[in-house]
PDB file of N, CA, C, O and CB in Angstrom:
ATOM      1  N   UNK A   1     -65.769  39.892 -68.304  1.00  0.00           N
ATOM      2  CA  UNK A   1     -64.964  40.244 -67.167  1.00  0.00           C
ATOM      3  C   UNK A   1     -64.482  41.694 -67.332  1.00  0.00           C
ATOM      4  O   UNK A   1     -64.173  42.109 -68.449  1.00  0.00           O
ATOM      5  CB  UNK A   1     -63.772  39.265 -67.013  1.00  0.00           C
ATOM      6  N   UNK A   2     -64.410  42.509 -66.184  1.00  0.00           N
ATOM      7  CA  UNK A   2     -64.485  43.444 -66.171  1.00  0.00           C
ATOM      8  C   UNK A   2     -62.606  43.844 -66.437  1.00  0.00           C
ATOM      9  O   UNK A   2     -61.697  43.077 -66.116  1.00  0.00           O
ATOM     10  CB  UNK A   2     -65.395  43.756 -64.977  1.00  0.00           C
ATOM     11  N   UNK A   3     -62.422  45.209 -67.086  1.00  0.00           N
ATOM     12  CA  UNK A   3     -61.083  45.542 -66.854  1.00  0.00           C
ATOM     13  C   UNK A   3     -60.180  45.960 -65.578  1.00  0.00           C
ATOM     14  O   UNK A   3     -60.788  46.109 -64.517  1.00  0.00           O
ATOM     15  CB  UNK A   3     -61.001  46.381 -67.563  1.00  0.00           C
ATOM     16  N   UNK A   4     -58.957  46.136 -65.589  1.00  0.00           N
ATOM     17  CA  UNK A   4     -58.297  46.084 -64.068  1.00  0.00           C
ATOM     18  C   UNK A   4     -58.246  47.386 -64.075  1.00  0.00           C
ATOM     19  O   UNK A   4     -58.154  47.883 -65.198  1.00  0.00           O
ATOM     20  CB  UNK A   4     -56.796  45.302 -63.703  1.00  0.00           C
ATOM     21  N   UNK A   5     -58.288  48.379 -62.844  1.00  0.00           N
ATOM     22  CA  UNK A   5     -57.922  49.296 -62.822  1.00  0.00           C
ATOM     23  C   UNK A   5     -56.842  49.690 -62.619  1.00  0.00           C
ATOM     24  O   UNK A   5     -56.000  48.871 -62.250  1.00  0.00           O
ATOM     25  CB  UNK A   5     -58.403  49.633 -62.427  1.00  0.00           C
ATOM     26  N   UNK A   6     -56.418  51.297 -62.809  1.00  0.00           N
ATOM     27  CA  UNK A   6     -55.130  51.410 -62.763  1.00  0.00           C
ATOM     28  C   UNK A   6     -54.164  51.247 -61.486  1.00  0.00           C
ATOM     29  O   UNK A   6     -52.950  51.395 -61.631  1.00  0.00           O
ATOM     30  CB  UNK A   6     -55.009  52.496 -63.241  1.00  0.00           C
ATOM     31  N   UNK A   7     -54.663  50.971 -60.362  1.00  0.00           N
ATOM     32  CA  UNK A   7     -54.107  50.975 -58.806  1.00  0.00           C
ATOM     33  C   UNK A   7     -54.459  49.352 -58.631  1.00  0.00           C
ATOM     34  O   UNK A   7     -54.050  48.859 -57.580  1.00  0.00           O
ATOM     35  CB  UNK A   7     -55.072  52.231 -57.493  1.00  0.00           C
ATOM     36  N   UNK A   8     -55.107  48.551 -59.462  1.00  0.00           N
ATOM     37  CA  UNK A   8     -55.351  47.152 -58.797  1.00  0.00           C
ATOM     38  C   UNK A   8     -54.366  46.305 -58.099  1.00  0.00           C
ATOM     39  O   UNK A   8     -54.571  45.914 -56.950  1.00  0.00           O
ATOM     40  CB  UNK A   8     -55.782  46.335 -59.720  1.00  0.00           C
ATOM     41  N   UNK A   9     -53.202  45.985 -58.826  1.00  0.00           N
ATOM     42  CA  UNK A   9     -51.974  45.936 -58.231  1.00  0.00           C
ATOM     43  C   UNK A   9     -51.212  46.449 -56.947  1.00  0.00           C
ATOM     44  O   UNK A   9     -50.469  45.827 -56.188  1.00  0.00           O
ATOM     45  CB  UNK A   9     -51.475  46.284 -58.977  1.00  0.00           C
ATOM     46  N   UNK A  10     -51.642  47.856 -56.928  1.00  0.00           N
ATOM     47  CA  UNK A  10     -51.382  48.879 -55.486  1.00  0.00           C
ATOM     48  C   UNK A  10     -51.904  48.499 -54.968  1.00  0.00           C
ATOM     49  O   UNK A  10     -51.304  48.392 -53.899  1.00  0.00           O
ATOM     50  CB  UNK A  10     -51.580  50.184 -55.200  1.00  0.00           C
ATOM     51  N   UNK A  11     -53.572  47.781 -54.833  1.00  0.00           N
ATOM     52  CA  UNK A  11     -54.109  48.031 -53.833  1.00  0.00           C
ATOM     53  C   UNK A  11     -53.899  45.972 -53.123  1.00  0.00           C
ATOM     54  O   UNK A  11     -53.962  45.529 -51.977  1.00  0.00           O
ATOM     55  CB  UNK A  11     -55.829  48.941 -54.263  1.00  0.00           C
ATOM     56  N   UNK A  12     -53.703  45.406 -54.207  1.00  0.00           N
ATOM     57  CA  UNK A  12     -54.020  44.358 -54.027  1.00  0.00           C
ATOM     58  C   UNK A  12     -52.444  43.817 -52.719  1.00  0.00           C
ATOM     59  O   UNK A  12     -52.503  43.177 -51.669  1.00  0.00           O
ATOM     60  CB  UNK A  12     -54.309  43.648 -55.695  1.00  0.00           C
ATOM     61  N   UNK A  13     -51.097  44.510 -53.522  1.00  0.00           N
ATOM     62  CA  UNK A  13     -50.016  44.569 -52.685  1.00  0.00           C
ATOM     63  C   UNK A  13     -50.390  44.861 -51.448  1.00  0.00           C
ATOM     64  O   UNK A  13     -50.264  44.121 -50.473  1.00  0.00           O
ATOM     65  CB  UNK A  13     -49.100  45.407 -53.076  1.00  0.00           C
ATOM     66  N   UNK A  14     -50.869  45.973 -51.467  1.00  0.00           N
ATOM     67  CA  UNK A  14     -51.498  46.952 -49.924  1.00  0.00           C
ATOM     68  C   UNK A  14     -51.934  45.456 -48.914  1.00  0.00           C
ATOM     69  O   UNK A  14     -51.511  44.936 -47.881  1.00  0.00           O
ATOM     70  CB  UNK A  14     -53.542  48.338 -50.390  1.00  0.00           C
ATOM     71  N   UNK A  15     -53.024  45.181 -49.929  1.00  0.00           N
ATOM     72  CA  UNK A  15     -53.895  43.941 -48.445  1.00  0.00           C
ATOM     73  C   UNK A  15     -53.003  42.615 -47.988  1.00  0.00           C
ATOM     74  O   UNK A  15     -53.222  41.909 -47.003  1.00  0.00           O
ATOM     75  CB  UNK A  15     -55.687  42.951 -49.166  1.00  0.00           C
ATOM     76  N   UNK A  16     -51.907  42.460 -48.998  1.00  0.00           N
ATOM     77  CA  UNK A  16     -51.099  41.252 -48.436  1.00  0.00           C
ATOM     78  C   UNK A  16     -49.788  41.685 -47.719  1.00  0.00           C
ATOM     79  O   UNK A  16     -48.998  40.809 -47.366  1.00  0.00           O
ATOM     80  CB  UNK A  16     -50.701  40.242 -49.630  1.00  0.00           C
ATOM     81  N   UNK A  17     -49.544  42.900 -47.505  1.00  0.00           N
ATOM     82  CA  UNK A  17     -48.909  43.641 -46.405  1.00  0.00           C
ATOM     83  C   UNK A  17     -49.496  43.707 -45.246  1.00  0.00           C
ATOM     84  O   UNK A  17     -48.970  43.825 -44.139  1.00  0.00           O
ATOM     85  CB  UNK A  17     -48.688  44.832 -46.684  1.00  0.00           C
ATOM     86  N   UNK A  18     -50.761  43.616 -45.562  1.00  0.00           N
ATOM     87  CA  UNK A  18     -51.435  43.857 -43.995  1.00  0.00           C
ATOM     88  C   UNK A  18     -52.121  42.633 -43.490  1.00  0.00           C
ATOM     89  O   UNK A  18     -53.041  42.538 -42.678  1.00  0.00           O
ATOM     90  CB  UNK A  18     -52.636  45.084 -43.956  1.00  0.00           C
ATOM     91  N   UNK A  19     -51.327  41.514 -44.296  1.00  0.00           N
ATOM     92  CA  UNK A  19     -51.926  40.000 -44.054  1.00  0.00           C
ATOM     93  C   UNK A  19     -53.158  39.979 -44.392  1.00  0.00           C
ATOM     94  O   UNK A  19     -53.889  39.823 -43.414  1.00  0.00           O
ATOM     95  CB  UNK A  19     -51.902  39.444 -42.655  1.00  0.00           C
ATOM     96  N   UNK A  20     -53.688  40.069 -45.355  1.00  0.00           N
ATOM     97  CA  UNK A  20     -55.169  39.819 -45.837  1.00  0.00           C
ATOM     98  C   UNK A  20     -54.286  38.621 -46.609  1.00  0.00           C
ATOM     99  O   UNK A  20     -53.064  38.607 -46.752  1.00  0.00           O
ATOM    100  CB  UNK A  20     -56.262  41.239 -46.855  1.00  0.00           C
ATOM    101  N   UNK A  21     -55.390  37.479 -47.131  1.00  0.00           N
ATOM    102  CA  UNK A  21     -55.222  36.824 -48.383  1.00  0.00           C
ATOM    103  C   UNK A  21     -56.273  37.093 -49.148  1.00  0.00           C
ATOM    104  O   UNK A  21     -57.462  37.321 -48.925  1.00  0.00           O
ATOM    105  CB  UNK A  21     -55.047  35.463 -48.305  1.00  0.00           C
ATOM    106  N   UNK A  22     -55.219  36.982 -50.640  1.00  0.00           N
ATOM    107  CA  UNK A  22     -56.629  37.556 -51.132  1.00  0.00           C
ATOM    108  C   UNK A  22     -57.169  36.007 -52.068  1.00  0.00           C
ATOM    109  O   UNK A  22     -56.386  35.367 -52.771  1.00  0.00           O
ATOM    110  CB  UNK A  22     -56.380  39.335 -52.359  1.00  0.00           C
ATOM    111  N   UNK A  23     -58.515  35.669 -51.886  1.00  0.00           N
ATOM    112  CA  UNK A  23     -58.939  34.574 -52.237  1.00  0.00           C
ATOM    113  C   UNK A  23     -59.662  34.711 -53.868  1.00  0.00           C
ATOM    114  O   UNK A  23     -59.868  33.797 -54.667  1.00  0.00           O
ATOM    115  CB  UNK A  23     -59.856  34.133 -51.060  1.00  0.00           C
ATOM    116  N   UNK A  24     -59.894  35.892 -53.989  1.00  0.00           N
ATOM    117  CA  UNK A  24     -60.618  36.023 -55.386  1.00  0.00           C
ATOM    118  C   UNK A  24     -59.833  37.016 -56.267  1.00  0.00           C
ATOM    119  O   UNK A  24     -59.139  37.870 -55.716  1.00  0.00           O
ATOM    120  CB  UNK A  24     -62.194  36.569 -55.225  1.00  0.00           C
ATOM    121  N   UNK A  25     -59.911  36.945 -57.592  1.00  0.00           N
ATOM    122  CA  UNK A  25     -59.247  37.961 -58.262  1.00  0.00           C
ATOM    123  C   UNK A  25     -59.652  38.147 -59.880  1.00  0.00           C
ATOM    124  O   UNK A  25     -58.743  37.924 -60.680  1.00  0.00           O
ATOM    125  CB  UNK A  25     -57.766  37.653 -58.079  1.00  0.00           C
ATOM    126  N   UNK A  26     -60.460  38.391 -60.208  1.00  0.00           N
ATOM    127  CA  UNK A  26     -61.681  39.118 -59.400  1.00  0.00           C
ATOM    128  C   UNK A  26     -63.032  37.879 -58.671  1.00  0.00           C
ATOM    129  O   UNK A  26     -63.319  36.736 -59.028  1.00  0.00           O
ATOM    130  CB  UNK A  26     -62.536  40.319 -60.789  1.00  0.00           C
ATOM    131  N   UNK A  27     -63.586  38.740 -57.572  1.00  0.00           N
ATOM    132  CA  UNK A  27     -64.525  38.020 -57.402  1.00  0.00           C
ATOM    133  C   UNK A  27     -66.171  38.088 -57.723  1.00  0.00           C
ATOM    134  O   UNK A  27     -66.719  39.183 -57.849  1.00  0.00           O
ATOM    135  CB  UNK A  27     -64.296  37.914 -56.404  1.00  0.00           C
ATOM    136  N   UNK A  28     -66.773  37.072 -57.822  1.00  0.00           N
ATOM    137  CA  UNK A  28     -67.906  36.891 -59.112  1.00  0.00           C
ATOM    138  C   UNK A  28     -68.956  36.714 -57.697  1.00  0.00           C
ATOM    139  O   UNK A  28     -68.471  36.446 -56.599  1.00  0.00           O
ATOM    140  CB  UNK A  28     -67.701  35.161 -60.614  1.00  0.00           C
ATOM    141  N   UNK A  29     -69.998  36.848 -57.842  1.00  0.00           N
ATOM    142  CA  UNK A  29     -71.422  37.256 -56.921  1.00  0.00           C
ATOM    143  C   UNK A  29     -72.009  37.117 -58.423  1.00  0.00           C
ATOM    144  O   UNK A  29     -71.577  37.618 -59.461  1.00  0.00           O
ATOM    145  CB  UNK A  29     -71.632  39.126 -55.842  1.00  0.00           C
ATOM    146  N   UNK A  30     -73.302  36.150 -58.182  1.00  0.00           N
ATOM    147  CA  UNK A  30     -74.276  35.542 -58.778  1.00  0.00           C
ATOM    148  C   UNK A  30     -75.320  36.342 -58.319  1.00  0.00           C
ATOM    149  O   UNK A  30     -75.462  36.511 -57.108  1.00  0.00           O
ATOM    150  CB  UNK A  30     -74.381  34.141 -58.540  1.00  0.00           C
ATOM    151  N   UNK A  31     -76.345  37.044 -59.428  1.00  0.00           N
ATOM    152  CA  UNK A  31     -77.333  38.011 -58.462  1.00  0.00           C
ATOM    153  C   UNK A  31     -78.359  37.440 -59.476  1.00  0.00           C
ATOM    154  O   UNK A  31     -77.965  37.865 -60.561  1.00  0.00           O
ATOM    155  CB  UNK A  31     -77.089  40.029 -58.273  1.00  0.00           C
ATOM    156  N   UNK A  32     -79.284  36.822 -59.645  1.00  0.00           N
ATOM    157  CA  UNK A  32     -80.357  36.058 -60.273  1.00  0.00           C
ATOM    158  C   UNK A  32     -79.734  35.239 -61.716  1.00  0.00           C
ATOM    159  O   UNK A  32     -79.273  34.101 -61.798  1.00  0.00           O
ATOM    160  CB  UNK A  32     -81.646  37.196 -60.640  1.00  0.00           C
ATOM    161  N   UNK A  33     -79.884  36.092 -62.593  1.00  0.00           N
ATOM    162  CA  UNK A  33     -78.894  35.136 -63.681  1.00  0.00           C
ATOM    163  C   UNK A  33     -78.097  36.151 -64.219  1.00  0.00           C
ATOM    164  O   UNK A  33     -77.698  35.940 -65.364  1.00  0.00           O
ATOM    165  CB  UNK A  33     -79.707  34.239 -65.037  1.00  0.00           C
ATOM    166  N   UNK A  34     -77.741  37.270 -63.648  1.00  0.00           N
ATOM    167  CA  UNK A  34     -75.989  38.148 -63.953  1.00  0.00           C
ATOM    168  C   UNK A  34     -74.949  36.886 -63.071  1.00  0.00           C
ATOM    169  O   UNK A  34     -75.064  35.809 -62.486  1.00  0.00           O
ATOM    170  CB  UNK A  34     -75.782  40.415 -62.783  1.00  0.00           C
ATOM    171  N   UNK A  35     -73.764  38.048 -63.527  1.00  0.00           N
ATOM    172  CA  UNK A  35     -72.690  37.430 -62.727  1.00  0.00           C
ATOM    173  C   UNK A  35     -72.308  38.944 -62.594  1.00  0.00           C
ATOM    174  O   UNK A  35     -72.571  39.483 -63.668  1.00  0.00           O
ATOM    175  CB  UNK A  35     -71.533  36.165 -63.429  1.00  0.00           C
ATOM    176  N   UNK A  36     -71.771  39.873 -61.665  1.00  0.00           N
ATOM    177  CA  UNK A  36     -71.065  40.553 -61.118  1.00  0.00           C
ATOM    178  C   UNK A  36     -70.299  40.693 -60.523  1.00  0.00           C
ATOM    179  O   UNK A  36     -70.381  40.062 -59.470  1.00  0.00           O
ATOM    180  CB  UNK A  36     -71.269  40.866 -60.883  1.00  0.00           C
ATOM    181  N   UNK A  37     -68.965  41.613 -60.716  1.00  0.00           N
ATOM    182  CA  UNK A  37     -67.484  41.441 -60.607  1.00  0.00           C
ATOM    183  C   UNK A  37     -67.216  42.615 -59.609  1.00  0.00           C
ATOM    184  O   UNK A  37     -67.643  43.769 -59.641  1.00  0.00           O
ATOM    185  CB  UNK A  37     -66.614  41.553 -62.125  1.00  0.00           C
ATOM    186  N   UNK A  38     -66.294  41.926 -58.611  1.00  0.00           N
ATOM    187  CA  UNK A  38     -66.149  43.063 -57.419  1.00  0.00           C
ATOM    188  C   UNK A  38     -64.333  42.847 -57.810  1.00  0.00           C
ATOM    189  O   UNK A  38     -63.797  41.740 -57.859  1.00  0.00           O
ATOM    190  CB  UNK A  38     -66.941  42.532 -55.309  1.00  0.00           C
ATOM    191  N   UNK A  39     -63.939  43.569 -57.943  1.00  0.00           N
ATOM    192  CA  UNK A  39     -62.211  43.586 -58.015  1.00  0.00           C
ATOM    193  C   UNK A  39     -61.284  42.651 -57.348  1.00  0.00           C
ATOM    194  O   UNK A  39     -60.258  42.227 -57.880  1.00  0.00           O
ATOM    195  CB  UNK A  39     -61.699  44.812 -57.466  1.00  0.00           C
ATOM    196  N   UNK A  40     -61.689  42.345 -56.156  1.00  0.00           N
ATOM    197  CA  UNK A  40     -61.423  41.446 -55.306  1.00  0.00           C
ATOM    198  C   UNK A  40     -61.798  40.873 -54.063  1.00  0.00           C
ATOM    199  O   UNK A  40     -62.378  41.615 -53.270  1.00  0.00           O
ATOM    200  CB  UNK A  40     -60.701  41.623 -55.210  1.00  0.00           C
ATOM    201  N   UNK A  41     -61.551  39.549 -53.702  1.00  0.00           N
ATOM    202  CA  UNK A  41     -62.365  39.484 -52.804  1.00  0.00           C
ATOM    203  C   UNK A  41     -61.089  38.573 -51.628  1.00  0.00           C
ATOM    204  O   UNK A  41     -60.361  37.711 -52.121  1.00  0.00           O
ATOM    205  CB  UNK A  41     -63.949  38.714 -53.410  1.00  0.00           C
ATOM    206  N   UNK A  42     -60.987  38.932 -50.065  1.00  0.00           N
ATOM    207  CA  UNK A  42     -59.486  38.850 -49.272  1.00  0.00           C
ATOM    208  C   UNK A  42     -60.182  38.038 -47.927  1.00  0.00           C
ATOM    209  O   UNK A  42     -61.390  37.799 -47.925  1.00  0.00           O
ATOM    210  CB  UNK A  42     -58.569  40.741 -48.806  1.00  0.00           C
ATOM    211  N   UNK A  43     -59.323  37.652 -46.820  1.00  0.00           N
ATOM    212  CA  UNK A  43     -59.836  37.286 -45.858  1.00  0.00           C
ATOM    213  C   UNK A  43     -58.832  37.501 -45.007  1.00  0.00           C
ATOM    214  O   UNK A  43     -57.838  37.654 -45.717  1.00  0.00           O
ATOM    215  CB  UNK A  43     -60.369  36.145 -45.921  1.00  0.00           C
ATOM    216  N   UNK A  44     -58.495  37.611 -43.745  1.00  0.00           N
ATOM    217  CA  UNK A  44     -57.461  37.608 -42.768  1.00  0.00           C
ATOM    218  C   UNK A  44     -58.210  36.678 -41.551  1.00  0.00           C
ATOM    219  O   UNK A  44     -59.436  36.564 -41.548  1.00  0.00           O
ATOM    220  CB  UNK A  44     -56.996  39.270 -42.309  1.00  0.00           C
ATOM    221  N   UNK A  45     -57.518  36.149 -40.713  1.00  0.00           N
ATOM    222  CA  UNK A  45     -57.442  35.088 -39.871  1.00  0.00           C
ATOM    223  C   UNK A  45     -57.208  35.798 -39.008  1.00  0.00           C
ATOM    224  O   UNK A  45     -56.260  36.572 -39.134  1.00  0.00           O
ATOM    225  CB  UNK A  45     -56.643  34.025 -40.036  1.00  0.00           C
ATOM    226  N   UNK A  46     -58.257  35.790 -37.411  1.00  0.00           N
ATOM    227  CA  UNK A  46     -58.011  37.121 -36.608  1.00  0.00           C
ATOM    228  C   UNK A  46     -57.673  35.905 -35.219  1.00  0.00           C
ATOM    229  O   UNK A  46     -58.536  35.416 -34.489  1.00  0.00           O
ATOM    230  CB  UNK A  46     -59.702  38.575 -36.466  1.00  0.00           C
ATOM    231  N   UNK A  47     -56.195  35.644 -35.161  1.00  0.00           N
ATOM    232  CA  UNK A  47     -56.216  35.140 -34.399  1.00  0.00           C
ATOM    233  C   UNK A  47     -56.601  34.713 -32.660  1.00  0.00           C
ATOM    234  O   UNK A  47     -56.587  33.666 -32.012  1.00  0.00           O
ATOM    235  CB  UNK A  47     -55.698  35.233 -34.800  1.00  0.00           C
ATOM    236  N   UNK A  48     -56.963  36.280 -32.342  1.00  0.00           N
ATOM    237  CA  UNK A  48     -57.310  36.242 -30.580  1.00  0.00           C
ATOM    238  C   UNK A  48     -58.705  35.664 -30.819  1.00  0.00           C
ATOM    239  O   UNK A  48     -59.002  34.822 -29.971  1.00  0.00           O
ATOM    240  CB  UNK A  48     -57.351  38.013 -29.537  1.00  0.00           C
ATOM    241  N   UNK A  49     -59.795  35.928 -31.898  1.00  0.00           N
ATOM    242  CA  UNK A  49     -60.972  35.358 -32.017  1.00  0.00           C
ATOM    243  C   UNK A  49     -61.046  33.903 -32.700  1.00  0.00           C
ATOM    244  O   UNK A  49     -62.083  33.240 -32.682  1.00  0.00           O
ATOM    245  CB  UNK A  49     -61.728  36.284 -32.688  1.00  0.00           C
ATOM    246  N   UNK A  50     -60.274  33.619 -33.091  1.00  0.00           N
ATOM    247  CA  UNK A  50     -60.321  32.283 -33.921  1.00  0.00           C
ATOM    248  C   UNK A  50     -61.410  32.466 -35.054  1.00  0.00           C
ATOM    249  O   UNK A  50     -62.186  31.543 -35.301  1.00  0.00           O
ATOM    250  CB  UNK A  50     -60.729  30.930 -32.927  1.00  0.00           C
ATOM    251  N   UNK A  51     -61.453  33.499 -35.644  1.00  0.00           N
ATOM    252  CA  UNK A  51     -62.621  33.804 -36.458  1.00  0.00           C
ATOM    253  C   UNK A  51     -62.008  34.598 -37.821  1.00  0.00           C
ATOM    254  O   UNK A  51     -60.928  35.172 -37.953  1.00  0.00           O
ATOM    255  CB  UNK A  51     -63.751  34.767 -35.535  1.00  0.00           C
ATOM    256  N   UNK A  52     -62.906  34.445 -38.600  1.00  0.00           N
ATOM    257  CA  UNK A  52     -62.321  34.880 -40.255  1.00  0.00           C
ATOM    258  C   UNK A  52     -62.949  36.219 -40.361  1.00  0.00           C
ATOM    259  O   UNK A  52     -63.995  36.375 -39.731  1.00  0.00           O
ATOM    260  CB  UNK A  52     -62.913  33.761 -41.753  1.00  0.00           C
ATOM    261  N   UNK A  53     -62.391  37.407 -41.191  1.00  0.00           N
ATOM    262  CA  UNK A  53     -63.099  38.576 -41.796  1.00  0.00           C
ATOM    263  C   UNK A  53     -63.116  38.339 -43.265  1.00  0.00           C
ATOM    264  O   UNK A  53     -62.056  37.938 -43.746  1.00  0.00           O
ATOM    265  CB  UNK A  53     -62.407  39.968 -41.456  1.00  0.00           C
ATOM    266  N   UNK A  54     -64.050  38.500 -44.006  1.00  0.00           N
ATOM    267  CA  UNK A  54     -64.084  38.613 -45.286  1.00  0.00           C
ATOM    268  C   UNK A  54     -64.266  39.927 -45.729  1.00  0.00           C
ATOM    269  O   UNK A  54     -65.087  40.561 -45.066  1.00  0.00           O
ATOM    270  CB  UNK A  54     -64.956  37.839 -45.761  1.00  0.00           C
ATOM    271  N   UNK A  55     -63.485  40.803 -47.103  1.00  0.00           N
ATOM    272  CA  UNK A  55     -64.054  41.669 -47.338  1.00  0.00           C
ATOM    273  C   UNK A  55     -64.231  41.295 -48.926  1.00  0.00           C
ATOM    274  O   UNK A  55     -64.015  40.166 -49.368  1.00  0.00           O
ATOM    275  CB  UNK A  55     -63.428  42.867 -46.826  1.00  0.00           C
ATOM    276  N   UNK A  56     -64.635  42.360 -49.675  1.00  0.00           N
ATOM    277  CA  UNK A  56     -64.939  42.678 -50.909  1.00  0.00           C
ATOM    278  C   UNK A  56     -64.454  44.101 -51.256  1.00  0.00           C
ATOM    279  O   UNK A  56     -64.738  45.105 -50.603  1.00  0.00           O
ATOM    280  CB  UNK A  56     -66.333  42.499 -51.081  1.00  0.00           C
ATOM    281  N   UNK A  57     -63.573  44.060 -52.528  1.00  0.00           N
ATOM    282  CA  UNK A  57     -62.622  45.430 -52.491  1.00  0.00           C
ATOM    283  C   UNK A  57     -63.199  45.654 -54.308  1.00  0.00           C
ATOM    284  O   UNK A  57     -63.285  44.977 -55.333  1.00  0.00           O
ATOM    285  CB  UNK A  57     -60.313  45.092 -52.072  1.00  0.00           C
ATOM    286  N   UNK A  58     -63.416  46.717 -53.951  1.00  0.00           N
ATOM    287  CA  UNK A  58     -63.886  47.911 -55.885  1.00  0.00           C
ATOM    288  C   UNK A  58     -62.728  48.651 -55.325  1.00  0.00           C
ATOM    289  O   UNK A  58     -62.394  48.995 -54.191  1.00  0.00           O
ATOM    290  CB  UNK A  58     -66.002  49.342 -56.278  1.00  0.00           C
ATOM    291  N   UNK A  59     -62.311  48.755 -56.326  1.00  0.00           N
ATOM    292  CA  UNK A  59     -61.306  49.424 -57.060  1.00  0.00           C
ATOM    293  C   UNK A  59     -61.155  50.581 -58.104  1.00  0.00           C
ATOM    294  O   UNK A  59     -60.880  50.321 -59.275  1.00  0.00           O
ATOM    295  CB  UNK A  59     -60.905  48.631 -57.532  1.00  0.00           C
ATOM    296  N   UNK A  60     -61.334  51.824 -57.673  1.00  0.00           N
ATOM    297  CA  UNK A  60     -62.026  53.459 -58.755  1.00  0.00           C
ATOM    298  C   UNK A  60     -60.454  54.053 -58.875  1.00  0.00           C
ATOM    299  O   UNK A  60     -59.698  54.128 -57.907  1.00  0.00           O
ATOM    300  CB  UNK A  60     -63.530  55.106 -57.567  1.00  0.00           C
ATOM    301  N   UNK A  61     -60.194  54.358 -59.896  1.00  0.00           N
ATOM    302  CA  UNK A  61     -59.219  55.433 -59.775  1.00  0.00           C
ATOM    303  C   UNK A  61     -59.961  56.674 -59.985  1.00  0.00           C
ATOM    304  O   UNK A  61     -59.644  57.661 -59.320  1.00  0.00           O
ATOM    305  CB  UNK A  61     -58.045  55.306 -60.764  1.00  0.00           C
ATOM    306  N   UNK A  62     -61.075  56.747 -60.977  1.00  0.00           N
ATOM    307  CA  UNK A  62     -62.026  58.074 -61.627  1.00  0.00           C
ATOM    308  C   UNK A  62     -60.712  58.739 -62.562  1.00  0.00           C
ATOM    309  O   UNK A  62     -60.483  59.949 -62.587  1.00  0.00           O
ATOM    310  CB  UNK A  62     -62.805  59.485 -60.106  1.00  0.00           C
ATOM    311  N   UNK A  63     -60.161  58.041 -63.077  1.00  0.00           N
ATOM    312  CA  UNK A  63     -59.332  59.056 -63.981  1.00  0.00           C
ATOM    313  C   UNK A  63     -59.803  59.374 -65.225  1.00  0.00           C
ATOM    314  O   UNK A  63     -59.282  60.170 -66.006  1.00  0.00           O
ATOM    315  CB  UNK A  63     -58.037  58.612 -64.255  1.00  0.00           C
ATOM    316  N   UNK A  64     -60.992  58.612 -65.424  1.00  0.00           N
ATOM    317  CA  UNK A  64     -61.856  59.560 -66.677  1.00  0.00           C
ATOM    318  C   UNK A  64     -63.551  59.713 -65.904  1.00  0.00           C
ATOM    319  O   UNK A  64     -63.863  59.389 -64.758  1.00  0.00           O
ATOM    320  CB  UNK A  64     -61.968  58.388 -68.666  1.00  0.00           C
ATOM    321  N   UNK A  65     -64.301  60.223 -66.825  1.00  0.00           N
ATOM    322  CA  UNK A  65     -65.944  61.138 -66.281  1.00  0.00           C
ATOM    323  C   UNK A  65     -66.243  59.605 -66.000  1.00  0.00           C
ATOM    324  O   UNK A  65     -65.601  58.757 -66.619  1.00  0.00           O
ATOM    325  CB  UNK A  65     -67.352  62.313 -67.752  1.00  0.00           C
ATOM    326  N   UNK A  66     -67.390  59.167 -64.901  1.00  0.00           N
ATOM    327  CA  UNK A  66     -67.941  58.098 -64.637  1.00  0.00           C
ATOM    328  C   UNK A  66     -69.131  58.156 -64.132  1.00  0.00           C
ATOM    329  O   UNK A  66     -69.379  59.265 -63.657  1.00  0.00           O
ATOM    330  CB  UNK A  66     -67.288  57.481 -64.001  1.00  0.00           C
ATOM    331  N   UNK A  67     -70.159  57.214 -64.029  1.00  0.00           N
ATOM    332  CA  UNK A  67     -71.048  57.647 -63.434  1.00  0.00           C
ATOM    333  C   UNK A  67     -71.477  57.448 -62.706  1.00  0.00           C
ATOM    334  O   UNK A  67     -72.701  57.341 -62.635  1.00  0.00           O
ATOM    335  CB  UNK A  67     -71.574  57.771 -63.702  1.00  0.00           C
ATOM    336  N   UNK A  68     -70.231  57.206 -61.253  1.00  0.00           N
ATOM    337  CA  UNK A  68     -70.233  57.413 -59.630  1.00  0.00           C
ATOM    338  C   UNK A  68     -69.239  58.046 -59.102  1.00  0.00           C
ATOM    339  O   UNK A  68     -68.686  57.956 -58.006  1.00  0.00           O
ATOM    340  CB  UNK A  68     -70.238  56.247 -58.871  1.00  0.00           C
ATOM    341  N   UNK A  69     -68.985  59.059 -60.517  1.00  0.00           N
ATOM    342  CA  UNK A  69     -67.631  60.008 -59.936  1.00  0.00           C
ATOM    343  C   UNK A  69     -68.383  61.180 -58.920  1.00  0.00           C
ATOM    344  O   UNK A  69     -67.654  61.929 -58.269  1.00  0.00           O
ATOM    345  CB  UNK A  69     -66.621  60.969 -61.496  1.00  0.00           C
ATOM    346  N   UNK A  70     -69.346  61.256 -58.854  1.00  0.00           N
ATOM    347  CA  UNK A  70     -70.060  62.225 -57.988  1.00  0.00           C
ATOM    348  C   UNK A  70     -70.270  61.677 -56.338  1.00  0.00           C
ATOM    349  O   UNK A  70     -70.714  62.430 -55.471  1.00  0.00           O
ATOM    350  CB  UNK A  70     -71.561  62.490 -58.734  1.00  0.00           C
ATOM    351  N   UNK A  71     -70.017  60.766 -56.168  1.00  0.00           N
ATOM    352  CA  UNK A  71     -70.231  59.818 -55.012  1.00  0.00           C
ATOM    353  C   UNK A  71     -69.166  60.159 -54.219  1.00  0.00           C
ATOM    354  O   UNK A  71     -68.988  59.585 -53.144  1.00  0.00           O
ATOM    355  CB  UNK A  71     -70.261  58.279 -55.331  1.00  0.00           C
TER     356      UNK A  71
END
């Protein structure tokens, strides 16, 4: 399992201010026989549609060299 970054907390506060729930922490995606870790994974309830959004949240601060700090 991957480590937390330094804003995970910030950001995770952030989405339950804006009514997201967040359902995963972290969330795991099965990609043949890995397991890969997305920071989190939220949903909000959009009530005029009666319909769900899901997202998937990475989490970068780049506070040291990386190698998608160029991105």
């Amino acid at each position: 399992m991957p480590a937390r970054d330094l804003y995970h907390n910030n950001v995770k506060n952030a989405l339950i201010k804006d009514k997201w729930t967040i359902t995963h922490d972290p969330l795991t995606l099965k990609f043949g026989k890995k397991d890969l870790y997305v920071d989190l994974g939220a949903k909000q309830l959009l009530a005029a549609q009666k319909t769900e959004s899901k997202i998937a949240v990475e989490i970068k601060s780049f506070t040291e060299r990386s190698d998608v700090d160029d991105l």
